[in-house]
Predicted model as a PDB file, atoms N, CA, C, CB and O in Angstrom, pLDDT in the B-factor column:
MODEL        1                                                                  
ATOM      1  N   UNK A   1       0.841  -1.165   0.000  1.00 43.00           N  
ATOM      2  CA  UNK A   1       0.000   0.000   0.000  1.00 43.00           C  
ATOM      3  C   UNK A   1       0.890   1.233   0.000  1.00 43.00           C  
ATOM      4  CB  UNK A   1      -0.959  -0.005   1.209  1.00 43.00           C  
ATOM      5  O   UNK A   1       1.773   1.309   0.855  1.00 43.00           O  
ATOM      6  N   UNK A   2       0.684   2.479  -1.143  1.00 50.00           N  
ATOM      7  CA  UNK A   2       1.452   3.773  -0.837  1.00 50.00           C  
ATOM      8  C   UNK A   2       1.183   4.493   0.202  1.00 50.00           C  
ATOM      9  CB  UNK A   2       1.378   4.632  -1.749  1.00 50.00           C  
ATOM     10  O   UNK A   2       0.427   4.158   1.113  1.00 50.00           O  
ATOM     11  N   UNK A   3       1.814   5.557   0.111  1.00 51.00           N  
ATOM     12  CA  UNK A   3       1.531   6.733   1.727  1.00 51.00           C  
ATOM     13  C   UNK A   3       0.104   7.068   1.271  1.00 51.00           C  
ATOM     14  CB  UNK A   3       2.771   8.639   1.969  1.00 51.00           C  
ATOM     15  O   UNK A   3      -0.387   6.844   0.164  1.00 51.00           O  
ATOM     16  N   UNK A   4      -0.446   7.625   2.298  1.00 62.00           N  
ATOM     17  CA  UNK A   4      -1.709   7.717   2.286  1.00 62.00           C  
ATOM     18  C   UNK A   4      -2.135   9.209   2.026  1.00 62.00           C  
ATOM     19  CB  UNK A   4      -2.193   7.150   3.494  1.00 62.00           C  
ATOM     20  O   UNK A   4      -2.365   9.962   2.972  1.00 62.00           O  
ATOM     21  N   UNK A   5      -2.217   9.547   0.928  1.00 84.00           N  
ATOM     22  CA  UNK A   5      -2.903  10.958   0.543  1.00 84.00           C  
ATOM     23  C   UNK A   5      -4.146  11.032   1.212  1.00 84.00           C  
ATOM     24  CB  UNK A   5      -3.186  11.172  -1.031  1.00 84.00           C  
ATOM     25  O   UNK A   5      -5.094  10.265   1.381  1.00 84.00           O  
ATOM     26  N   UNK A   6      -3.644  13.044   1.785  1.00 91.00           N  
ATOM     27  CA  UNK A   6      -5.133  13.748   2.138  1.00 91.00           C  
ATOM     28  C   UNK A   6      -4.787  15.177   1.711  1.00 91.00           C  
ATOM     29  CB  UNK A   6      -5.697  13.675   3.951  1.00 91.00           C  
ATOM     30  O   UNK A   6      -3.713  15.740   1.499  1.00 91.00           O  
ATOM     31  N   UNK A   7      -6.506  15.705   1.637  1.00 94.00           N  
ATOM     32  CA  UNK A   7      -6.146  16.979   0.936  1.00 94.00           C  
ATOM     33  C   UNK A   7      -6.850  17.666   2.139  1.00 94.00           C  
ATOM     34  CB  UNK A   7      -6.735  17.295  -0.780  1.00 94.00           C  
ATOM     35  O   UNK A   7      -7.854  17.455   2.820  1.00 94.00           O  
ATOM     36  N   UNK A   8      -5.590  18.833   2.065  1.00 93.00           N  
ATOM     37  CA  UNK A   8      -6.856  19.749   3.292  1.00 93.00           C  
ATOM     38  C   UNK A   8      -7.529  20.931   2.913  1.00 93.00           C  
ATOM     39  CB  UNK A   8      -6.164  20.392   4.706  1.00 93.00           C  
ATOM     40  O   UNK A   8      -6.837  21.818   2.414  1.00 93.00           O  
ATOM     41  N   UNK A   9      -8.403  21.068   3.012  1.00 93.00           N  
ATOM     42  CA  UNK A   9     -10.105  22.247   2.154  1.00 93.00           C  
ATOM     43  C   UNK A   9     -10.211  23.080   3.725  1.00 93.00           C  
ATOM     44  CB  UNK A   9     -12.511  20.856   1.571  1.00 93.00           C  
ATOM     45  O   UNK A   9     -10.610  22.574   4.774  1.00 93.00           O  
ATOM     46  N   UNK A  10      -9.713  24.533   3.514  1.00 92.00           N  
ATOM     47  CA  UNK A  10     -10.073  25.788   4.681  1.00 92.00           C  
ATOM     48  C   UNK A  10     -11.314  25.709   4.203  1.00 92.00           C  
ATOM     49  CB  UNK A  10      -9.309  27.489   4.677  1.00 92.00           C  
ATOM     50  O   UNK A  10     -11.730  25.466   3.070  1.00 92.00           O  
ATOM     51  N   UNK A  11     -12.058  26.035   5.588  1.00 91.00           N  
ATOM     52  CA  UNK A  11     -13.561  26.522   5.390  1.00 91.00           C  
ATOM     53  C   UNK A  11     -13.725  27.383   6.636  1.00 91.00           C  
ATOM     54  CB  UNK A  11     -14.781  25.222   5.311  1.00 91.00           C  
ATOM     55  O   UNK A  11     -12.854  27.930   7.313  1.00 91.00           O  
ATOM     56  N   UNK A  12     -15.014  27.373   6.772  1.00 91.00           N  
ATOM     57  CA  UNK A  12     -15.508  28.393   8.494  1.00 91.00           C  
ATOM     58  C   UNK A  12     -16.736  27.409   8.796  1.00 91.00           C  
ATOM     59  CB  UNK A  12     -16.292  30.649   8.297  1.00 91.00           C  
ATOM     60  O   UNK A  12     -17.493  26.806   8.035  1.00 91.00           O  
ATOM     61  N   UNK A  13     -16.631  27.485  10.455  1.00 87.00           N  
ATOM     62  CA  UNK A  13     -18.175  26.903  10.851  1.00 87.00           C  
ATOM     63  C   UNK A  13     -18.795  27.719  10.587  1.00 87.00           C  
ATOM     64  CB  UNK A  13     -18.617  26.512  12.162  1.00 87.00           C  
ATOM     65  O   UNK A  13     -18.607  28.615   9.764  1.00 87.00           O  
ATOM     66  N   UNK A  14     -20.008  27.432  11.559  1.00 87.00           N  
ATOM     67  CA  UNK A  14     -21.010  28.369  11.435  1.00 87.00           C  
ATOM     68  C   UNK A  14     -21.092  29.534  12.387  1.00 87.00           C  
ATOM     69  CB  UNK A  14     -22.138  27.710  11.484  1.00 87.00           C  
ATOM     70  O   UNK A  14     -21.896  30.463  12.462  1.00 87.00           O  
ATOM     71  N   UNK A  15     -20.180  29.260  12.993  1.00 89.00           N  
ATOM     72  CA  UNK A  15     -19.553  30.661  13.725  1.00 89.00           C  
ATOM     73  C   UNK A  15     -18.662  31.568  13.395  1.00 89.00           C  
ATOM     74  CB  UNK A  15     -19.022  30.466  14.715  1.00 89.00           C  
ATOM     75  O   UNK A  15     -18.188  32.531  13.997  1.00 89.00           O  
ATOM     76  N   UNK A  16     -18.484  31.066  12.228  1.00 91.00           N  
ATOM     77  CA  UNK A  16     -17.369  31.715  11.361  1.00 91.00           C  
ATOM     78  C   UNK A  16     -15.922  31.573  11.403  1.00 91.00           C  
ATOM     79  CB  UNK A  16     -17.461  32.919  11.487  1.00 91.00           C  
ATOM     80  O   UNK A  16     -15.145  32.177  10.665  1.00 91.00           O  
ATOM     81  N   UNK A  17     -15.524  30.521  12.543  1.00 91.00           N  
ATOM     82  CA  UNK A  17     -14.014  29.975  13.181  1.00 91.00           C  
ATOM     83  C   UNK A  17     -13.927  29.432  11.760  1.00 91.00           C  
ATOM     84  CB  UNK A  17     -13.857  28.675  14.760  1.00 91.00           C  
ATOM     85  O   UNK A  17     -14.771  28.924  11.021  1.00 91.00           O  
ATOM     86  N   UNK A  18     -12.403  29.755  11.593  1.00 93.00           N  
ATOM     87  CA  UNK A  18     -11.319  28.887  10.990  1.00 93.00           C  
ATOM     88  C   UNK A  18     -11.965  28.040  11.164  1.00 93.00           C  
ATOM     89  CB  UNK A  18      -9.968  28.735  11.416  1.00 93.00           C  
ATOM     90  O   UNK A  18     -12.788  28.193  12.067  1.00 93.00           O  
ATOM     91  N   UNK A  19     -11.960  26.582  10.355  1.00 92.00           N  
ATOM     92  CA  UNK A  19     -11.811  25.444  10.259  1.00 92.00           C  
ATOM     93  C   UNK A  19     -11.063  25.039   8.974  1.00 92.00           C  
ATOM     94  CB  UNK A  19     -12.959  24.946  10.438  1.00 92.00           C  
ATOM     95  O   UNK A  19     -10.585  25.807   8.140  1.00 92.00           O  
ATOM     96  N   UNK A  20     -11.046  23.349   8.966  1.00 92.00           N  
ATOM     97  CA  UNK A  20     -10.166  22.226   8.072  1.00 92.00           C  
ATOM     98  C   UNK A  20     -11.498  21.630   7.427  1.00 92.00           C  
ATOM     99  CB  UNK A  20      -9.059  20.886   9.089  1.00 92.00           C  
ATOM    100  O   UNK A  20     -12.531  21.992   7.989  1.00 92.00           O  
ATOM    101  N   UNK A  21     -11.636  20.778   6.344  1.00 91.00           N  
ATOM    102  CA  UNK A  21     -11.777  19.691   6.066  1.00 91.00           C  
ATOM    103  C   UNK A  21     -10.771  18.915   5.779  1.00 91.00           C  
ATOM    104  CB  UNK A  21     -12.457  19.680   5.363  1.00 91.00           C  
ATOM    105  O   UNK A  21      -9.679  19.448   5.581  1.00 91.00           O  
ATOM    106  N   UNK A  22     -10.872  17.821   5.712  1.00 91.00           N  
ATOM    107  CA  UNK A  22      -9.961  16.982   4.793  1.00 91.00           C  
ATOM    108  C   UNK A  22     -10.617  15.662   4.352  1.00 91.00           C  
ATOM    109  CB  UNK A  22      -8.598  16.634   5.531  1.00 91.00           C  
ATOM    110  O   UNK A  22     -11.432  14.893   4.862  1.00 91.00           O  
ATOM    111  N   UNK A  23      -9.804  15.723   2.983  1.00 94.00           N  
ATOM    112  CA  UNK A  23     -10.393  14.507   2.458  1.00 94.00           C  
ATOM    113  C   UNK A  23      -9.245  13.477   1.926  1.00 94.00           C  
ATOM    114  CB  UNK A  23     -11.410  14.905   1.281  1.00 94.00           C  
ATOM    115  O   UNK A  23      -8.280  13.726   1.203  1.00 94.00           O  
ATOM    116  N   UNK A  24      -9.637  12.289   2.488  1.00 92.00           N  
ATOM    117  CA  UNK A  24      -8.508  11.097   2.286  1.00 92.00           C  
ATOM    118  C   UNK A  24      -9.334   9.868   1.352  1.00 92.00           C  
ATOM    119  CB  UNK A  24      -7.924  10.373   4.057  1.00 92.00           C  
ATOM    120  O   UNK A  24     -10.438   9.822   0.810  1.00 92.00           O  
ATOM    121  N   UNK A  25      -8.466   9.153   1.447  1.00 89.00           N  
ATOM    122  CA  UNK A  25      -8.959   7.903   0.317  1.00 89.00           C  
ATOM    123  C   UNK A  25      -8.606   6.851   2.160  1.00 89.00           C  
ATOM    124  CB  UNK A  25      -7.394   7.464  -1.880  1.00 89.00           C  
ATOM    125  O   UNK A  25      -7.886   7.289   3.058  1.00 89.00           O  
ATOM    126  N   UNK A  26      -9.407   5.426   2.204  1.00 87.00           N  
ATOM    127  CA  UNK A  26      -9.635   4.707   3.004  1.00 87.00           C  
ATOM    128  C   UNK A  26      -9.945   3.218   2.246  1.00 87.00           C  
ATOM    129  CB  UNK A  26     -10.609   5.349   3.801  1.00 87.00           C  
ATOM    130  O   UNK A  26     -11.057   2.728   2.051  1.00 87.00           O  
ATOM    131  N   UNK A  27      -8.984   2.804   1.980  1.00 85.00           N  
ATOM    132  CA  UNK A  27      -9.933   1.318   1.386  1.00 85.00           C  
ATOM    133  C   UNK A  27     -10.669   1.398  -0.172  1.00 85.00           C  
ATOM    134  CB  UNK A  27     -11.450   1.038   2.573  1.00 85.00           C  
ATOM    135  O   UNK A  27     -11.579   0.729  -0.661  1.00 85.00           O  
ATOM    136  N   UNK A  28      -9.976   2.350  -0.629  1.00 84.00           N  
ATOM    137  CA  UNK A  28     -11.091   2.646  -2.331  1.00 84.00           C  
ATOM    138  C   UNK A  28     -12.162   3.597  -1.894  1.00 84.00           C  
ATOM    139  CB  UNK A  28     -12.165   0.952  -3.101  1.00 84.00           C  
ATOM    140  O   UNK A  28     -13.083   3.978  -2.616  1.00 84.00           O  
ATOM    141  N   UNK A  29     -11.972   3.932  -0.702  1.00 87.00           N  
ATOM    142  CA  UNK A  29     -13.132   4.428  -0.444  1.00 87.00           C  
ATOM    143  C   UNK A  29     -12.940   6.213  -0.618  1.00 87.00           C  
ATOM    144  CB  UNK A  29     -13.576   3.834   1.058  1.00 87.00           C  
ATOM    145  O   UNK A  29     -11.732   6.427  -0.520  1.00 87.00           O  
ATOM    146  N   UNK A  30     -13.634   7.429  -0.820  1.00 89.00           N  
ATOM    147  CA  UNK A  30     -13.097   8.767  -0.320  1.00 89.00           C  
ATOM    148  C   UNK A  30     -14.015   9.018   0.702  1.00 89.00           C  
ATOM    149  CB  UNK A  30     -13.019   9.977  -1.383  1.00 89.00           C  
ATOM    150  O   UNK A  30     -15.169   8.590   0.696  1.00 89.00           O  
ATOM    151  N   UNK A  31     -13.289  10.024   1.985  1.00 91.00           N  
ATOM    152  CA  UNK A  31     -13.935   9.766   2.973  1.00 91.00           C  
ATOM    153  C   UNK A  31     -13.400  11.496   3.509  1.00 91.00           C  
ATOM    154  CB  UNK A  31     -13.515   8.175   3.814  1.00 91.00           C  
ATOM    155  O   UNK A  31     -12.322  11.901   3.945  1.00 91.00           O  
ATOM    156  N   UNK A  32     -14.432  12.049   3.290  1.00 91.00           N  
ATOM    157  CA  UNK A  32     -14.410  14.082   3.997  1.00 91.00           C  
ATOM    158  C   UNK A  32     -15.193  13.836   5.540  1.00 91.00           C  
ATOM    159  CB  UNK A  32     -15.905  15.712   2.640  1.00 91.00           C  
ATOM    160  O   UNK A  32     -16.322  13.521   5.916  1.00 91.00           O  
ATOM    161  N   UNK A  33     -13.308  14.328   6.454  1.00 90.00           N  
ATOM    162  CA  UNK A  33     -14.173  14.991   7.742  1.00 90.00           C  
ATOM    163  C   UNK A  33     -14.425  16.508   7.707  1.00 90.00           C  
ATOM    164  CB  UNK A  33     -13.376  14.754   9.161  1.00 90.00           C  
ATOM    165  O   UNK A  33     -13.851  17.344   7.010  1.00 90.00           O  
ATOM    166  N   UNK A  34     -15.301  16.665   8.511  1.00 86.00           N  
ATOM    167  CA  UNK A  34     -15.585  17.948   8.417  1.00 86.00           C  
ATOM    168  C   UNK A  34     -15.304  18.681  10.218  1.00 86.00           C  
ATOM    169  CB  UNK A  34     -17.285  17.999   7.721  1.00 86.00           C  
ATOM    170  O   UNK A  34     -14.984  17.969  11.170  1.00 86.00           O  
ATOM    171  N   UNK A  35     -15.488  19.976  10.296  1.00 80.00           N  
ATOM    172  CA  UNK A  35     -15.622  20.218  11.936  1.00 80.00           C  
ATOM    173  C   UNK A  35     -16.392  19.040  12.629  1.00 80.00           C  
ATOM    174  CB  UNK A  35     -16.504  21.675  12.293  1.00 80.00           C  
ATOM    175  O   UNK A  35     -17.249  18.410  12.010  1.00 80.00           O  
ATOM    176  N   UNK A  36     -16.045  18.744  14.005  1.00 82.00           N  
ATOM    177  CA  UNK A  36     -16.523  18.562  14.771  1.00 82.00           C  
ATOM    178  C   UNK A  36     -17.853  19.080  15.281  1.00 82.00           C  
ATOM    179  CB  UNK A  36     -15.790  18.629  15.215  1.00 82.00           C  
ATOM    180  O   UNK A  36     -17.798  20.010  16.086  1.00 82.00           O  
ATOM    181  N   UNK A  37     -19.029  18.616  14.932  1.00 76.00           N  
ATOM    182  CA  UNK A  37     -20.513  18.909  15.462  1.00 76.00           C  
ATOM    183  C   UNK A  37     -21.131  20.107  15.109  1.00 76.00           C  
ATOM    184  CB  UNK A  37     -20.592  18.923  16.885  1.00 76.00           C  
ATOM    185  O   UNK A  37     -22.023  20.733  15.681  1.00 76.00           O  
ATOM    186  N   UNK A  38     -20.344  20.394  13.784  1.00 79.00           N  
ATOM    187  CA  UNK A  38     -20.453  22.049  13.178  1.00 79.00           C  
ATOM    188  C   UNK A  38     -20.672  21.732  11.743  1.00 79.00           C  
ATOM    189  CB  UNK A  38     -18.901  23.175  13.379  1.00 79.00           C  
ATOM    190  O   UNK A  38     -20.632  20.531  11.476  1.00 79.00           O  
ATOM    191  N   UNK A  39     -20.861  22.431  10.910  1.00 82.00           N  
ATOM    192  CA  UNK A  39     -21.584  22.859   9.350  1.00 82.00           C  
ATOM    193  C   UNK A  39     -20.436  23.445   8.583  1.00 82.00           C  
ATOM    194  CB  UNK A  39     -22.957  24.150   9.411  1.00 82.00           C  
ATOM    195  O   UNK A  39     -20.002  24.562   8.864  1.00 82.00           O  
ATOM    196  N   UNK A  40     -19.992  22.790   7.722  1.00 84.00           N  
ATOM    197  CA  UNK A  40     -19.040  23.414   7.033  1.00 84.00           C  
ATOM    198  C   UNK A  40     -19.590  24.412   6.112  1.00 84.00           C  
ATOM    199  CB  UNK A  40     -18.268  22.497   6.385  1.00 84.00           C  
ATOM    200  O   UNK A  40     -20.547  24.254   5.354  1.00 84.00           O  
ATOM    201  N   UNK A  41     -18.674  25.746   6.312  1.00 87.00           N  
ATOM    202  CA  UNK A  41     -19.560  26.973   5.268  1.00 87.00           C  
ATOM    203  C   UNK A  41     -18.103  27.478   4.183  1.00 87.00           C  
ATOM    204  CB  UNK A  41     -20.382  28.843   6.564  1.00 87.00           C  
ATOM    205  O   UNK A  41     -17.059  28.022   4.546  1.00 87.00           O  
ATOM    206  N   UNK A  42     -18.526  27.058   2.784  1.00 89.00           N  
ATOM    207  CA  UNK A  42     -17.420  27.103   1.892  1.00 89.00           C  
ATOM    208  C   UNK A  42     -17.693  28.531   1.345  1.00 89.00           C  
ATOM    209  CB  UNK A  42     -17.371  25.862   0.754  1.00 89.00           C  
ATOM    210  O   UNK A  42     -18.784  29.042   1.601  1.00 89.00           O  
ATOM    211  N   UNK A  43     -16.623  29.323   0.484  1.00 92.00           N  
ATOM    212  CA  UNK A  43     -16.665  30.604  -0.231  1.00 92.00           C  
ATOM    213  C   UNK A  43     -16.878  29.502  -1.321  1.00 92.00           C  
ATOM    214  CB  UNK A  43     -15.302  31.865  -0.233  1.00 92.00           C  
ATOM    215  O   UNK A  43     -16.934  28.278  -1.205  1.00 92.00           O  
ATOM    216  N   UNK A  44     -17.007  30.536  -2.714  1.00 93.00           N  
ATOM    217  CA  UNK A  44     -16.894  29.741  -3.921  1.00 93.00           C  
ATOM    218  C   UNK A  44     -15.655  29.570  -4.358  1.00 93.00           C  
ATOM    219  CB  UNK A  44     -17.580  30.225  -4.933  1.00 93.00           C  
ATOM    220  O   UNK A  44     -15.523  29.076  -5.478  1.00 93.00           O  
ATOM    221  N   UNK A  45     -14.586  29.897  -3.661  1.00 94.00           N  
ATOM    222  CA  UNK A  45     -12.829  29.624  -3.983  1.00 94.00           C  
ATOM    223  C   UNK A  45     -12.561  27.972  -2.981  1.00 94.00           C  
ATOM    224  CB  UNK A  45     -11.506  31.438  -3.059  1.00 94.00           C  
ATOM    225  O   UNK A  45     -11.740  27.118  -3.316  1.00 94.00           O  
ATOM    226  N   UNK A  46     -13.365  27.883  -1.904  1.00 93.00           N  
ATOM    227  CA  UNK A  46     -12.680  27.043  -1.254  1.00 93.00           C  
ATOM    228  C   UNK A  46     -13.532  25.520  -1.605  1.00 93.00           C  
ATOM    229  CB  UNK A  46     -12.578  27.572   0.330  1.00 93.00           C  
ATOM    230  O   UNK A  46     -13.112  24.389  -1.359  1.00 93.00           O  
ATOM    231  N   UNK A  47     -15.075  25.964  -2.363  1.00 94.00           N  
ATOM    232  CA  UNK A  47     -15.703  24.812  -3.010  1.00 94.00           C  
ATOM    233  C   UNK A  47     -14.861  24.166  -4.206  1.00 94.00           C  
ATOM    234  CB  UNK A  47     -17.074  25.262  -3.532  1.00 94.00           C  
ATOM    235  O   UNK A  47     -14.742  22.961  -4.425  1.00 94.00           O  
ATOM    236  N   UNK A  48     -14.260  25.298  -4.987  1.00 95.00           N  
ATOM    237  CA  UNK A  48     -13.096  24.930  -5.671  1.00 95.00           C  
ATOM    238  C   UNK A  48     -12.241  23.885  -5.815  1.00 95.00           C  
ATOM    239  CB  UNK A  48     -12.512  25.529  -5.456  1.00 95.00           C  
ATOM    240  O   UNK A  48     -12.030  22.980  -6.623  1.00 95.00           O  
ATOM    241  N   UNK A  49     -11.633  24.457  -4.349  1.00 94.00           N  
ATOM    242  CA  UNK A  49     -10.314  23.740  -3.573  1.00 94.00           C  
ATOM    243  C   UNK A  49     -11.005  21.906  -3.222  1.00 94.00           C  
ATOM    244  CB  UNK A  49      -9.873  24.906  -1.624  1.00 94.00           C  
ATOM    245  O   UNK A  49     -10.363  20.857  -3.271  1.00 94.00           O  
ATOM    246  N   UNK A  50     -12.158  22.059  -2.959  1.00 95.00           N  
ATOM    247  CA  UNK A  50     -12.940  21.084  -2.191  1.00 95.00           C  
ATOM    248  C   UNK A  50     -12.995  19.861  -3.345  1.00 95.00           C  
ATOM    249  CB  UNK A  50     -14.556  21.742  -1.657  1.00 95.00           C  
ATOM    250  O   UNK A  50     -12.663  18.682  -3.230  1.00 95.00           O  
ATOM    251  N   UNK A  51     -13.646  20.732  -4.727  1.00 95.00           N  
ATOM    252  CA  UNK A  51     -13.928  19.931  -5.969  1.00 95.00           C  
ATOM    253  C   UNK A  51     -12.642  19.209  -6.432  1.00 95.00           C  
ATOM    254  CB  UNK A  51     -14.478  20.874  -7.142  1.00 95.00           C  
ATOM    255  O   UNK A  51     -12.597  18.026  -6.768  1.00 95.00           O  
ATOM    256  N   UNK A  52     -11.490  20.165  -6.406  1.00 95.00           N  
ATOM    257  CA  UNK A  52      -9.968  19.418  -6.754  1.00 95.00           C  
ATOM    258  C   UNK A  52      -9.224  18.620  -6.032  1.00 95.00           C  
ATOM    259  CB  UNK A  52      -9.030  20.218  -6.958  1.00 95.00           C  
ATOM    260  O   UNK A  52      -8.195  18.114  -6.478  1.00 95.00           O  
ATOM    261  N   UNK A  53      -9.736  18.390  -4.650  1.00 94.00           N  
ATOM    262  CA  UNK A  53      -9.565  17.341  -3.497  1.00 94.00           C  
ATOM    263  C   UNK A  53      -9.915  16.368  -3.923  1.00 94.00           C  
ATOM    264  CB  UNK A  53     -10.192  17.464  -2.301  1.00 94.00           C  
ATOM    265  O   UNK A  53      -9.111  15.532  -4.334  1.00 94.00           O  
ATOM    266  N   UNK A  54     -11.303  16.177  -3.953  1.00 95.00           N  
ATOM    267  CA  UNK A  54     -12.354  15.449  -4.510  1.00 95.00           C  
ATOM    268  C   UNK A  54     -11.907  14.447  -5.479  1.00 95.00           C  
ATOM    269  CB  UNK A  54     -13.278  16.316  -5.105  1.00 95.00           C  
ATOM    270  O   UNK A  54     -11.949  13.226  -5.327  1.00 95.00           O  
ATOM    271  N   UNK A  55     -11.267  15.412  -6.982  1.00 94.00           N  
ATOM    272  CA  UNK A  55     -11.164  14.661  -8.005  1.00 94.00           C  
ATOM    273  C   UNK A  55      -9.687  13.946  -7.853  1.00 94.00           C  
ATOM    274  CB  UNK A  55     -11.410  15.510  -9.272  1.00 94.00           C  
ATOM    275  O   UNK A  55      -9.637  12.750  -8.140  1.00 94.00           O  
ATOM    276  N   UNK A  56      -8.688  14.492  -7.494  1.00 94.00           N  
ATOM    277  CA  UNK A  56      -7.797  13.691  -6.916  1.00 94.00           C  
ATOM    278  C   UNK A  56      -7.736  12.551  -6.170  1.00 94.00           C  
ATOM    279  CB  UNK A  56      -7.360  14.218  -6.429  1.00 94.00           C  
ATOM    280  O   UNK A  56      -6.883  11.682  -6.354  1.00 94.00           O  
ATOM    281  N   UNK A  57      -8.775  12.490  -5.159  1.00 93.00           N  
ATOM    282  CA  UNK A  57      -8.704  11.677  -3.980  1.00 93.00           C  
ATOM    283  C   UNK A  57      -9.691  10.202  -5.306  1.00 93.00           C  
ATOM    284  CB  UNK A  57      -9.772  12.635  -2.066  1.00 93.00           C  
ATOM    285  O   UNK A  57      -9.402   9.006  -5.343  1.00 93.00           O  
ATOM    286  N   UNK A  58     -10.593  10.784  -6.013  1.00 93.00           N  
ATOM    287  CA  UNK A  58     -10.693  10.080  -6.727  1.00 93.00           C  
ATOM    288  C   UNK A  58      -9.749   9.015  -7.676  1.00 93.00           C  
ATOM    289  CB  UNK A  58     -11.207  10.704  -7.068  1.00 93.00           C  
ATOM    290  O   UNK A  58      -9.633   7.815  -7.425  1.00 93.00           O  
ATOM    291  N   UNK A  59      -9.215   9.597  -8.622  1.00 93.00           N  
ATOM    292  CA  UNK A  59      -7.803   9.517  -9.215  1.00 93.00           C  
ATOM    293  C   UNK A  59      -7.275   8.431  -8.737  1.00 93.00           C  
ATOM    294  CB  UNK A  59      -6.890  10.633  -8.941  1.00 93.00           C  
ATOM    295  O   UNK A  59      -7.106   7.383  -9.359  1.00 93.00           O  
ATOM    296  N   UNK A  60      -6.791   8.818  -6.765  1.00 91.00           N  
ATOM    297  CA  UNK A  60      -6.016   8.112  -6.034  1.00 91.00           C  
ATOM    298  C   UNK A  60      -7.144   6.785  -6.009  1.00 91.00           C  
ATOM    299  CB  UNK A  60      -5.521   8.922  -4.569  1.00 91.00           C  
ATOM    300  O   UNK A  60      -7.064   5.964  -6.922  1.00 91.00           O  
ATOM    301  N   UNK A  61      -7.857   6.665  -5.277  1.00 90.00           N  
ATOM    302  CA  UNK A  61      -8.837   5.772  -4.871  1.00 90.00           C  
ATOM    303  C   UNK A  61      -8.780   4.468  -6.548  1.00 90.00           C  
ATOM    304  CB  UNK A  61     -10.605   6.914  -4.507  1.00 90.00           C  
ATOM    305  O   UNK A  61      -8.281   3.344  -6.500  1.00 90.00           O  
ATOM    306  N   UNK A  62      -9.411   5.078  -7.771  1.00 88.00           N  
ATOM    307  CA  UNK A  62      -9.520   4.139  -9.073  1.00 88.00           C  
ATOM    308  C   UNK A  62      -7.899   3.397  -8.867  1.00 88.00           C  
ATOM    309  CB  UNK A  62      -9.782   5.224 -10.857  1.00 88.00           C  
ATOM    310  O   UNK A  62      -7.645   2.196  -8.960  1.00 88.00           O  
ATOM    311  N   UNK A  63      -7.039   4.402  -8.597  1.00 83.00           N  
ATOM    312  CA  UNK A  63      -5.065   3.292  -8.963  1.00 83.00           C  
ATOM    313  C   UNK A  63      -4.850   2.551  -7.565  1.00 83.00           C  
ATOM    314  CB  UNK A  63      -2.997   4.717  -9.214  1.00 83.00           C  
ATOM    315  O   UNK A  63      -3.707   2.245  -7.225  1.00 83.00           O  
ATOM    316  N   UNK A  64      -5.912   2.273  -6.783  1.00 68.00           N  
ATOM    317  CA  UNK A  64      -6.199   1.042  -5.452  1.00 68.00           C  
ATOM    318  C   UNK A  64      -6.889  -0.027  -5.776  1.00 68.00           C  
ATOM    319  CB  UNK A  64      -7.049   1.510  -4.204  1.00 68.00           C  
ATOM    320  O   UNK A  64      -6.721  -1.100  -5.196  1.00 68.00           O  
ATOM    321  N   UNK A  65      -7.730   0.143  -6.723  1.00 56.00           N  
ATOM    322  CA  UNK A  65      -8.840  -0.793  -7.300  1.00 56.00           C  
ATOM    323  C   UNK A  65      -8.207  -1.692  -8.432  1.00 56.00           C  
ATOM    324  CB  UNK A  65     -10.128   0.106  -7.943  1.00 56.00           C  
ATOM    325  O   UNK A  65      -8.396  -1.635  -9.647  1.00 56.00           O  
ATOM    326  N   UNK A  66      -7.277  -2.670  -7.584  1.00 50.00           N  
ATOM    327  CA  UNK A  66      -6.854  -4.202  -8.404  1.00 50.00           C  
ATOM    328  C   UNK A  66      -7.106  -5.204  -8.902  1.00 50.00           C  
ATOM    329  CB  UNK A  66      -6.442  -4.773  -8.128  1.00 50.00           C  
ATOM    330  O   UNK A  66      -6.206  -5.921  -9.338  1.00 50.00           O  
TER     331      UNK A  66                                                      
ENDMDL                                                                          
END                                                                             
């Protein structure tokens, strides 16, 4: 198995704090945490960032599938 890619996506709760997402690959699987017990609130730059995580973590995930 290679190192394990994750991408990390800035966002804000809903309080407007800094926050992370990140999104990793797990087993073929892609798998986004988000805050802790909070609502992730994206700009349209960081949905962006989110979508190119996304398609990567994809990417990664299909070259696991043997």
């Amino acid at each position: 198995m290679g190192a394990k890619e994750e991408w990390q996506v800035s966002c804000r709760d809903i309080a407007s704090r800094r926050r992370d997402m990140t999104v990793f690959v797990s087993q073929g699987h892609i798998v986004i945490t988000v805050p802790p017990g909070e609502a992730a609130v994206l700009t349209p730059l960081e949905v962006g960032r989110l979508r190119a995580a996304l398609r990567d973590a994809v990417v990664s995930a299909s070259n696991t599938d043997v």
